[in-house]
N, C-alpha and C positions, 0 to 999 in steps of 0.2 A: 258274554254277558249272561248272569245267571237270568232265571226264569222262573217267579214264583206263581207256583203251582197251588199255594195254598195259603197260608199265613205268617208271617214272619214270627221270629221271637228274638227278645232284645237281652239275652242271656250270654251272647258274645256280643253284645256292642262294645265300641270300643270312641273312647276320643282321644284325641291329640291337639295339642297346643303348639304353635310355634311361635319364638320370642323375637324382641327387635335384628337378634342376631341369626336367623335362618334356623336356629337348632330345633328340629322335632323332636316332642316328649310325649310320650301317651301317659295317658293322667290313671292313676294306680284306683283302686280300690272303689271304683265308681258306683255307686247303687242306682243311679237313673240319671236320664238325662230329657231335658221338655227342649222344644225348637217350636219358636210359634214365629211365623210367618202372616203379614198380613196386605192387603192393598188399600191404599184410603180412594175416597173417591170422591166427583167434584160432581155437583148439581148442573144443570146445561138445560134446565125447563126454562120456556120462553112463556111471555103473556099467550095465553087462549089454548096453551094445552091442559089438558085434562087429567093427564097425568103426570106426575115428575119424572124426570132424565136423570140418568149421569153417565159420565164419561172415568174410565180409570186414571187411578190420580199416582201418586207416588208407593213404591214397595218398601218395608220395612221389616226387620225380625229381631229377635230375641230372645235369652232363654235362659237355664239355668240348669247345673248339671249338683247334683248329691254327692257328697263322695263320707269313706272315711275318714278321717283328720289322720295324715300322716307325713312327719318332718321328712321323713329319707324316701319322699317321693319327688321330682324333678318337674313331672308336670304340675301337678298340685302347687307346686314351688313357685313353680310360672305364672303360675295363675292367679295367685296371691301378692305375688311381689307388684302388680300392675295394679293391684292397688292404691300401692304405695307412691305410683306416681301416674297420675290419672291421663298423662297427656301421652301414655302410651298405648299403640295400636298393635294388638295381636291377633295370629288367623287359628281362627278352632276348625278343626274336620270333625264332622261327627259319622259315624259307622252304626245307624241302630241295630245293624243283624251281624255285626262283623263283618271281616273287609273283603270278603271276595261272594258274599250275597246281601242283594238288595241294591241298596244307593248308599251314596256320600255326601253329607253337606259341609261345603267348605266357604268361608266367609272371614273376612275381618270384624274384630270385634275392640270392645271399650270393655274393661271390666267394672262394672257400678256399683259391687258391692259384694260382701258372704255374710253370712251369719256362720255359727258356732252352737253346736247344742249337747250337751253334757246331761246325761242322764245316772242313777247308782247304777242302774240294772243293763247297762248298753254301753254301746262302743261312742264314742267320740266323734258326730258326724259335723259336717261342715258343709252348707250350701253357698253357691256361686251364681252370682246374678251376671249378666251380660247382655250390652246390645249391641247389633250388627250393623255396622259403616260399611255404604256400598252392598253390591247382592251378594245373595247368597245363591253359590252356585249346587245344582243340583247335578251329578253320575253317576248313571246305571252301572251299576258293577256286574 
C-alpha cells in the first residue's frame, strides 16, 4: 500500500467503465472527474430535550467525470450507449492519483445524463452525469 507523504495530484487519474458484459474500458481523454459522496440522516429528538439528535440514515453518491468527445474511444462509448437505455446498470472505478497510488473508488452506477459543449476556439468536450446504486467501495492502493 503506498503512503502519501504529502499531497496527491490527479494528473494520472485514471477511470474505468465496465458494461453489462464484464468488459473493462478506461475512458480516453478524461480532463476531471468529481465523486460526491454523502450520508442522509434521521432526527431521534424526543419531547424535553433541548437539543436536537440524529441518528445516521442511508449512504448515497454521485458524480460526473469531463472528458474530450471522442467516437474511437470504448469507454466513453460505454458510457454513452447507457444512455440510451436507462434500465442499464454499469460499475465505474475511479483512480484520482493513478492506479498503484492513493485509493480506488469502485461502485455501480445509472448513467442520468451528458451534455456536449462546442466551442470556435476549443476541442469538443462532453460531460457525464451519474448516480451510484449500492456503496461505493473505497482501496487503499
Amino acid at each position: 500500500m503506498a503512503i502519501n507523504s504529502g499531497v496527491y495530484t490527479g494528473e494520472s487519474g485514471v477511470i474505468k467503465f465496465v458494461g453489462d458484459d464484464s468488459t473493462v474500458a478506461s475512458v480516453a481523454s478524461v480532463r476531471s472527474f468529481t465523486i460526491d459522496r454523502e450520508v442522509g440522516t434521521i432526527e431521534t429528538t424526543v419531547m424535553g430535550e433541548t437539543s436536537r439528535t440524529y441518528t445516521a440514515g442511508l449512504a448515497q453518491y454521485s458524480g460526473s467525470l469531463d472528458v474530450y468527445l471522442r467516437d474511437d474511444d470504448a469507454g466513453q462509448t460505454n458510457f454513452l450507449s447507457y444512455m440510451e437505455n436507462p434500465d442499464s446498470i454499469g460499475k465505474i472505478e475511479l483512480f484520482p492519483s493513478g492506479e498503484t497510488t492513493g485509493i480506488k473508488l469502485a461502485g455501480n452506477i445509472i448513467v442520468t445524463g451528458h451534455s456536449v459543449t462546442s466551442n470556435f476556439d476549443g476541442a469538443v468536450e462532453c460531460s457525464i452525469q451519474f448516480q451510484g446504486t449500492g456503496d461505493l467501495v473505497r482501496t487503499e492502493l
